[in-house]
C-alpha positions in Angstrom: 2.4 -10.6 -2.9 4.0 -7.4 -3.1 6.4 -6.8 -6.3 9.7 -5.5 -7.0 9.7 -1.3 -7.2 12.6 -1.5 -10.0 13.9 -4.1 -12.7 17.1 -5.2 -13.0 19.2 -5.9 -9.8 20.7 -2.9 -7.5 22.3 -3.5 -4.1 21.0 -2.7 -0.6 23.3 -0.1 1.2 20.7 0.0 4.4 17.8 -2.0 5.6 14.9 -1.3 7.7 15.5 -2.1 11.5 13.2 -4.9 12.5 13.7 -4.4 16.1 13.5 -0.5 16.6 12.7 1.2 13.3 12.8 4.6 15.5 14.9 6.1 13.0 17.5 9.3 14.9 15.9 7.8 18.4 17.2 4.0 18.3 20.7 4.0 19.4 21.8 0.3 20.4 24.3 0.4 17.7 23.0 -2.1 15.0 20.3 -2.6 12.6 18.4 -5.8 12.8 17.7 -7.8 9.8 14.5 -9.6 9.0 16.8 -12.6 8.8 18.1 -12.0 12.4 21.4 -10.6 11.9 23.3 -7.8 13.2 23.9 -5.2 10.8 25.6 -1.2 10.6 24.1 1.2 8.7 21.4 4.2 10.2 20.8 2.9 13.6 16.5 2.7 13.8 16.7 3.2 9.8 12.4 2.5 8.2 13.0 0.7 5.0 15.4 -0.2 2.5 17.8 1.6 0.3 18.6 0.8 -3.2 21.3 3.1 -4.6 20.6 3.9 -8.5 21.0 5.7 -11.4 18.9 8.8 -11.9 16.2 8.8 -14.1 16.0 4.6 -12.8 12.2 4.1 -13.4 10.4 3.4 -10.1 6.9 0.7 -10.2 4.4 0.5 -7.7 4.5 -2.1 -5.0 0.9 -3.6 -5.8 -1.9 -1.9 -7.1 -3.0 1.7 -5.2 -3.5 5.4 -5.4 -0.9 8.1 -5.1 -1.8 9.9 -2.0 1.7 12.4 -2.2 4.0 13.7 -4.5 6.6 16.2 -3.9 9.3 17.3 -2.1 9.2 15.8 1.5 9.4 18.2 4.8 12.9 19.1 5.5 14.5 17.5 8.2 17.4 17.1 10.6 19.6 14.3 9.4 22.5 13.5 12.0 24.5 11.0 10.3 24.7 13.7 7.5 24.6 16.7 10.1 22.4 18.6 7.8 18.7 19.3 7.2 17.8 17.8 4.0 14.8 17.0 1.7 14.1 15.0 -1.4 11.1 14.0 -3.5 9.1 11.7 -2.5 5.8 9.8 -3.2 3.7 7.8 -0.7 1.3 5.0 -2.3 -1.4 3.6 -0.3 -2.7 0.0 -1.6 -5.9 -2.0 -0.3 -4.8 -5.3 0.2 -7.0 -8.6 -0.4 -7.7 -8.9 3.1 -8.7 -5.4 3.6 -5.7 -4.6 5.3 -4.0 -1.0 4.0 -0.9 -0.8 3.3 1.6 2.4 2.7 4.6 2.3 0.4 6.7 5.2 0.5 9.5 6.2 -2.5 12.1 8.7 -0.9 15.2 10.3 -1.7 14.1 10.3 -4.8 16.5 13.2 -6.0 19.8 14.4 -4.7 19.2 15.8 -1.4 18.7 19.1 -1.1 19.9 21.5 1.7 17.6 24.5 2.3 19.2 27.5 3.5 
């Protein structure tokens, strides 16, 4: 149901942990696929990401209203041992059974690193 947020075809260089997606709390030492396999990458990581070029246009999952836009709160990143932020926008969508449903678009711009 829900559509590709690019064209064309970009690799994956994390994926959202399907057994703790607690992302800085998990630390068992592995991502979990939605397939069942064992992966590394950011231990607890929430969704997916798609390295690409800038200026890469982004589409909406499924239909919905932009509820944010902007840069995101800074925050402590300890793979990176820095605080960063990025722009980001959250899209909320009503789904045919009622059900909502969030997609969020981060790192949407090289990080940046407040002072």
């Amino acid at each position: 149901m829900l559509a590709s947020p690019f064209q064309g075809e970009f690799g994956v260089t994390n994926v959202s942990d399907h057994e703790y997606p607690f992302q800085f709390q998990d630390n068992n030492g592995y991502l979990l696929s939605w397939w069942g396999e064992k992966l590394p990458g950011v231990d607890g990581h929430q969704g997916y990401d798609f390295p690409m070029p800038e200026g890469t246009p982004l589409l909406a999952v499924y239909d919905g209203e932009v509820t944010f836009a902007g840069w995101e709160n800074p925050f402590y990143c300890p793979p990176l041992g820095k605080t960063v932020s990025g722009l980001g926008v959250v899209l909320r969508h009503r789904l045919p059974n009622g059900e909502v449903l969030l997609s969020i678009y981060s790192k949407l711009a090289p990080p940046a690193y407040p002072a």
